[in-house]
C-alpha positions in Angstrom: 7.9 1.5 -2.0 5.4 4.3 -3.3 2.0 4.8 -2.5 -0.3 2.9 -5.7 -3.8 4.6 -5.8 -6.5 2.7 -3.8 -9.7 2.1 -5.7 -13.3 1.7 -4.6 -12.8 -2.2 -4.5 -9.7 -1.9 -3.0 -11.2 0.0 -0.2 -14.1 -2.1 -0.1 -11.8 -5.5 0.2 -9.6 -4.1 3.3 -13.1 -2.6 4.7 -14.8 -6.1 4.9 -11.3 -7.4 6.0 -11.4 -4.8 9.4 -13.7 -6.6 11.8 -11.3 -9.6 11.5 -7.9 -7.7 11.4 -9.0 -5.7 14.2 -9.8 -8.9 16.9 -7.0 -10.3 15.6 -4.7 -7.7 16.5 -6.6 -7.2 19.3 -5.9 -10.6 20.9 -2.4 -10.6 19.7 -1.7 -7.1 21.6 -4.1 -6.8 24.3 -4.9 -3.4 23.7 -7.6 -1.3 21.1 -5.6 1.6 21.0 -2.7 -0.9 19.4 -4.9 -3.1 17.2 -6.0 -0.5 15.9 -2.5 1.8 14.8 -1.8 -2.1 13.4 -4.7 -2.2 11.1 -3.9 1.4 9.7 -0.5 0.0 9.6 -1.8 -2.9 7.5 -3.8 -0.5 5.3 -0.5 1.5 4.8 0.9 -1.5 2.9 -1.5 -2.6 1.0 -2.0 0.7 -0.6 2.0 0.2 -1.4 1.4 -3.1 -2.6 1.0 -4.6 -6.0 -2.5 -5.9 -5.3 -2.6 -7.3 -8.8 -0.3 -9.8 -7.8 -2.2 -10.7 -4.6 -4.2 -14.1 -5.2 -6.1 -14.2 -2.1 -6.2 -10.3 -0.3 -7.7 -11.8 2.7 -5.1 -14.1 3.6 -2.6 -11.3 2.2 -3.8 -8.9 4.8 -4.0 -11.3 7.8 0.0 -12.1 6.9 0.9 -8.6 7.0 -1.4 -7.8 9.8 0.3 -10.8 12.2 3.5 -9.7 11.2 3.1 -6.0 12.2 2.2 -7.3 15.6 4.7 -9.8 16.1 6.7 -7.1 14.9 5.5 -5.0 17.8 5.7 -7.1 20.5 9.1 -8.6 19.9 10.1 -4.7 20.0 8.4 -4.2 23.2 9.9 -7.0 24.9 13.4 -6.1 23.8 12.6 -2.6 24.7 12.1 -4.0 28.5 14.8 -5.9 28.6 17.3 -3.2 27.3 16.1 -0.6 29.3 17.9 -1.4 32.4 15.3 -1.5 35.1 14.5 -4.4 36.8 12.0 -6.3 35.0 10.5 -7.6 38.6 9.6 -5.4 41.5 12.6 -5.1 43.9 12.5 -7.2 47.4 10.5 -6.1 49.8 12.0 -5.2 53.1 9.8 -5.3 56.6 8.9 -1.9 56.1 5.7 -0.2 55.0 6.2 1.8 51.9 3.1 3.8 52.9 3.6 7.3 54.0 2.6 8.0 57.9 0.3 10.4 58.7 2.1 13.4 60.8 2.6 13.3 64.1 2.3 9.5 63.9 6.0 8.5 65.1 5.2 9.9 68.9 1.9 7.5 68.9 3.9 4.3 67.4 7.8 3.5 66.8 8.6 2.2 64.0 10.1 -1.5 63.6 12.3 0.0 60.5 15.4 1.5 60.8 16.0 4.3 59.2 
């Protein structure tokens, strides 16, 4: 799929588009950082589209925009779950995880073994 030129009104259609593709990526991904690589995303294709054939360019760009983040999260989640770690925290034991201070085992013993 190659790159079509982007005019003025092109521009100015995904431009009035943003405010909306960006909350809703937003709320889809829970982060600004994300919503916003998706709208550039979105951008992306609809310079590679054939906007002449596109009836209703909002609706268009909302479609495309939802689907990069679906996209995204169904990646993330299979990410997680192929990655081999544990998805929950392991057990925890009867034993502080916190680091004593020195000298600390002659004023206290420790219920742990170790």
């Amino acid at each position: 799929m190659g790159a079509m030129p982007v005019g003025a009104h092109e521009v100015e259609v995904f431009e009035a588009a943003r405010p909306r593709l960006e909350a809703i990526a937003y709320r889809l991904l829970g982060s600004a950082a994300d919503a916003e690589d998706a709208v550039q995303d979105t951008f992306l294709r609809w310079q590679a589209a054939g906007r002449e054939l596109i009836g209703t360019p909002g609706a268009w760009l909302t479609k495309v925009l939802t689907n990069i983040c679906l996209n995204r999260l169904t990646s993330a989640r299979a990410r997680r779950e192929t990655s081999g770690s544990p998805s929950r925290s392991p057990p925890r034991t009867g034993c502080s995880a916190r680091p004593r201070p020195p000298n600390s085992a002659s004023r206290s013993r420790s219920r742990c073994s170790r």
